[in-house]
C-alpha positions as CSV (number, residue, x, y, z in Angstrom):
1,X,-25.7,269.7,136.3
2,X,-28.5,272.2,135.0
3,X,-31.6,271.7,134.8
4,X,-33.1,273.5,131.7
5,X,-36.5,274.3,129.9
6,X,-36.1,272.8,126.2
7,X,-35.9,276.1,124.3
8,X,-32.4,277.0,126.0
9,X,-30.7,273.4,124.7
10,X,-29.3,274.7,121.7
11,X,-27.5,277.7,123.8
12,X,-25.9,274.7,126.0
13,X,-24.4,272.8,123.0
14,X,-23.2,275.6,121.5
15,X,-20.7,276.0,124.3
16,X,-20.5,271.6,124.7
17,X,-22.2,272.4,128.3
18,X,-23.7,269.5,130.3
19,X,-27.4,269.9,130.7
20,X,-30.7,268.1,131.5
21,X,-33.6,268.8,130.6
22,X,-36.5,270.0,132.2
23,X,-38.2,266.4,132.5
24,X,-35.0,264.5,132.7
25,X,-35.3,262.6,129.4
26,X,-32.7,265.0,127.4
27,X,-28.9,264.9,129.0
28,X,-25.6,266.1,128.2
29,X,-22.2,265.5,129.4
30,X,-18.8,265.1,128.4
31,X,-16.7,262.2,129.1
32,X,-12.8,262.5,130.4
33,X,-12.0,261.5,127.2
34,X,-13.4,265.0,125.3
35,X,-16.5,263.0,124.1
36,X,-19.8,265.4,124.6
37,X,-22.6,263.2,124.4
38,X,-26.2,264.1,124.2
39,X,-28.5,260.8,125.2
40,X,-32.4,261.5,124.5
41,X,-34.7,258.4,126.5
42,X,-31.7,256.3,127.0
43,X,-30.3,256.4,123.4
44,X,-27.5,257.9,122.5
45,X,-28.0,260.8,120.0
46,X,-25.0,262.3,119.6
47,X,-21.1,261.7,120.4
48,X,-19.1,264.5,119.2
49,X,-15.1,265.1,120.2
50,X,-14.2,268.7,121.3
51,X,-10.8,268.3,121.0
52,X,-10.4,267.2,117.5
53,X,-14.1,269.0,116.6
54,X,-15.8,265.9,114.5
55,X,-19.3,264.2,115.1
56,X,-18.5,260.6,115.9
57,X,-21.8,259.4,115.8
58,X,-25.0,260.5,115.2
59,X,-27.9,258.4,115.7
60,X,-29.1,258.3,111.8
61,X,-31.7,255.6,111.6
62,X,-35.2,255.2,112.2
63,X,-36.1,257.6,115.1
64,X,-39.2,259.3,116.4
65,X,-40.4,262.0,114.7
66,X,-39.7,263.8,118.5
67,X,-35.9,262.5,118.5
68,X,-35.5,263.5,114.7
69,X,-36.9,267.0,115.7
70,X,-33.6,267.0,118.5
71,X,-31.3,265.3,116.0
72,X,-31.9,268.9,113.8
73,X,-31.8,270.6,116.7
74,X,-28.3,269.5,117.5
75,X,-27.0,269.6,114.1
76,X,-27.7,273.3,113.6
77,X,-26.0,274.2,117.0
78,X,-22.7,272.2,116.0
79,X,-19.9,274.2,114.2
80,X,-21.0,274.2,110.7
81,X,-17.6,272.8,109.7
82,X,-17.9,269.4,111.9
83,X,-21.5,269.0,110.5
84,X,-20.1,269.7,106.7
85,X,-17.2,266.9,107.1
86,X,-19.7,264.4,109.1
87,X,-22.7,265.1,105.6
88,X,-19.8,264.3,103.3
89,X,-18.9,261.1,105.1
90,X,-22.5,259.9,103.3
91,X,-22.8,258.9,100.1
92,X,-26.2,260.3,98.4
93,X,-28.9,258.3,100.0
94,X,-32.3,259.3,101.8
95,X,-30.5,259.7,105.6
96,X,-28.5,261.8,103.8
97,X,-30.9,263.9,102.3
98,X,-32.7,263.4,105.6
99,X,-30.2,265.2,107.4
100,X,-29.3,267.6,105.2
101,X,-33.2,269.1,105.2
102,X,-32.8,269.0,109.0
103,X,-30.4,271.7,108.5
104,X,-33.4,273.8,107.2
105,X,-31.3,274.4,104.3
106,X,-30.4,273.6,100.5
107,X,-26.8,273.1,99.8
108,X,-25.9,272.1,96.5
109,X,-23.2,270.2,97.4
110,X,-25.5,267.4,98.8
């Protein structure tokens, strides 16, 4: 698996590549099942499916402000659509808003 510096992580989920981090506590893999799954200090952040392209979980309670900065990171490299469908899941509420500002974006439509 690679070992990468932090500022090339978003180039590896792009393309659902498996990755760790340079210190170890970031890693990615995907499962025989299709699930890519990013795990930051033994918590899982993110499950998403390639094959049917939806975020199956996100980890969208209270986190670190240095696991919330990742949690944007990750949803700005995932295909806008997956990240669209997964916001509209959410009824307004502050993780909502939360999430969407993570985006580094206003969309109306939350």
């Amino acid at each position: 698996m690679a070992r990468i510096a932090n500022y090339e992580i978003e180039s590896h989920i792009q393309k659902f590549q498996p990755f760790v981090n340079y210190n170890g506590t970031i890693t990615a893999n995907t499962s025989n099942t299709g699930i890519y799954s990013i795990v930051h200090w033994n918590t899982v952040i993110l499950e998403y499916n390639i094959l049917t392209h939806e975020i199956v979980s996100l980890a969208d309670g209270y986190i670190s402000q240095t696991t919330s900065t990742l949690v944007g990171r990750i949803l700005r490299s995932l295909p806008a659509n997956a990240v669209d469908r997964f916001l509209g899941y959410y009824s307004p509420s502050p993780t909502k808003k939360r999430l969407t500002r993570m985006l580094h974006i206003r969309r109306v439509s939350y």
